[in-house]
C-alpha positions in Angstrom: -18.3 -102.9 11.7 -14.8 -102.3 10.7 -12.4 -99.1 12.2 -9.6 -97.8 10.6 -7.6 -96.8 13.8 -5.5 -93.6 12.5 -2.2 -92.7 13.9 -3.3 -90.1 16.7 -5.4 -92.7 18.6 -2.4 -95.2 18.5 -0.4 -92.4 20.0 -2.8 -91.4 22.5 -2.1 -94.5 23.7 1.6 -95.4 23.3 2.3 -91.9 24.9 0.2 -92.1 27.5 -1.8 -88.7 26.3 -4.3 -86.4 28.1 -4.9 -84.3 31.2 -6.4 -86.2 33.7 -7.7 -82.9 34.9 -9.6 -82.0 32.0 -11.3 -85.6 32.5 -11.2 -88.8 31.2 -7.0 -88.8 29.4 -7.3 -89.8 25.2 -4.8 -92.5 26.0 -7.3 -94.3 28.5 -10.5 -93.6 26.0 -8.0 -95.2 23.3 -7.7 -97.9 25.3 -11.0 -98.8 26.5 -12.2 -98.3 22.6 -9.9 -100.8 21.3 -10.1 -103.6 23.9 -14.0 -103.1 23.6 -13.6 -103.6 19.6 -11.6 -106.2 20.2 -13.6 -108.1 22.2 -16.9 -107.8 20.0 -17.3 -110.7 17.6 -19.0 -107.9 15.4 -16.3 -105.5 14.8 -12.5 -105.5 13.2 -10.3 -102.5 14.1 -7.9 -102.1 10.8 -4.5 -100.5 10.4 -2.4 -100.3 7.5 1.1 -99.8 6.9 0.7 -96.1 7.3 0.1 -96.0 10.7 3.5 -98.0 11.0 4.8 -95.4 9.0 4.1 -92.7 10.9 4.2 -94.2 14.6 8.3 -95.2 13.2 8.7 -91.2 12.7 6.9 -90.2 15.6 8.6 -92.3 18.4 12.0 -93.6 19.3 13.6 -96.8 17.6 12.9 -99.2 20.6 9.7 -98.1 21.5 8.5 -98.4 17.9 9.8 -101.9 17.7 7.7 -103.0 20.7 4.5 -101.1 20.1 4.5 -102.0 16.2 4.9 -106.0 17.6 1.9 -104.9 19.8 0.0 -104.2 17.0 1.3 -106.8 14.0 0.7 -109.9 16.6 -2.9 -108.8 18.4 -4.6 -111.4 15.8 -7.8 -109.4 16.2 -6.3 -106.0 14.4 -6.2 -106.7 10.4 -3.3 -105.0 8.2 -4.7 -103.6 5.0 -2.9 -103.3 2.2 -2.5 -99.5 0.3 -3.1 -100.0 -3.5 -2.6 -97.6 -6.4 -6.0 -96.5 -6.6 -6.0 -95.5 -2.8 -2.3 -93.4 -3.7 -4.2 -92.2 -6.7 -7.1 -91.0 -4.9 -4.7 -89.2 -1.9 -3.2 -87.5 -4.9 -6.1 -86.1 -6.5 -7.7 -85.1 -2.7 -4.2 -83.6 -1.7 -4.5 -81.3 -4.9 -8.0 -80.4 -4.3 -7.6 -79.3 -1.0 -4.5 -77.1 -1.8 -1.9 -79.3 0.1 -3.3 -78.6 3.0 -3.7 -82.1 4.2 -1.3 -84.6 4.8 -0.6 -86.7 2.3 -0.5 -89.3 4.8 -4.1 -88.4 6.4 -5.2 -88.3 3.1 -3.9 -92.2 2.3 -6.0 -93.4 5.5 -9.4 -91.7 4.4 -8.8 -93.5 0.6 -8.1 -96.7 2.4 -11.2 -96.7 4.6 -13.0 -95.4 1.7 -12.4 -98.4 -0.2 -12.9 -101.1 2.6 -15.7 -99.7 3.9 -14.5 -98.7 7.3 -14.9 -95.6 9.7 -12.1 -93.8 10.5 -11.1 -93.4 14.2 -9.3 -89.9 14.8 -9.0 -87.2 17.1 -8.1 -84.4 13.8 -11.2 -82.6 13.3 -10.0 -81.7 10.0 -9.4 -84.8 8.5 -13.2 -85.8 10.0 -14.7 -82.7 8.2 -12.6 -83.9 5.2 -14.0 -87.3 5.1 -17.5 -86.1 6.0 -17.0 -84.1 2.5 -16.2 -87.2 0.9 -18.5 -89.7 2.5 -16.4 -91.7 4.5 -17.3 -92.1 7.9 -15.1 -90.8 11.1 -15.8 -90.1 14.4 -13.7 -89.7 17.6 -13.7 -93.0 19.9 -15.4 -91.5 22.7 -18.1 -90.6 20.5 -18.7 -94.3 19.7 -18.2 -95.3 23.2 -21.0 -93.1 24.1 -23.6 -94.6 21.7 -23.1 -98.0 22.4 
């Protein structure tokens, strides 16, 4: 089974995220989700330079040099590559949905799309988006709990 891992479960983890009092913290679920993908023969957790993209913006200039060698060298996480028709695609969602998705969200849902993979993400819209355009996404403790 192949993942495409999108930006908010990365930063779940990288910041540390969640309320320990509320229960289990995202960042630890993120955690346990990917070393459990990782070490199944069966499945391929997938990033693309998108979610470099956006972890650059989102945190400071050292930490994003360490955490995107974290993800780059872990052999087991695959880079895919963005192609025209996956930009095309964005385009043509982000116009039918009024702009009310991120261009950016948008780009990971037309990548998994086309490889085949299931999006991992905590944005409920984005999963209702995809559901609407049959790509499959769920939240990582929700495919923790059914294995």
């Amino acid at each position: 089974m192949k993942y495409y891992v999108d930006t908010s479960i990365w930063l779940n983890l990288f910041k540390k995220e969640g309320d320990e009092t509320k229960g289990k913290p995202y960042w630890k679920i993120a955690d346990e989700f990917l070393k459990l993908m990782t070490n199944s023969k069966n499945n391929e957790i997938v990033y693309s330079f998108v979610v470099l993209r956006e972890l650059e913006i989102k945190l400071s200039r050292p930490e994003y040099g360490q955490r995107k060698k974290e993800i780059v060298d872990e052999r087991r996480f695959i880079c895919t590559d963005v192609l025209q028709e996956d930009k095309n695609f964005a385009r043509k969602l982000e116009s039918e949905y009024h702009f009310e998705m991120s261009f950016y969200d948008l780009l990971h849902l037309a990548v998994a799309r086309r490889i085949g993979a299931t999006i991992i993400t905590r944005d409920n819209k984005l999963i209702e988006v995809c559901e609407e355009n049959n790509v499959p996404a769920n939240k990582p403790e929700n495919i923790l709990s059914s294995i």
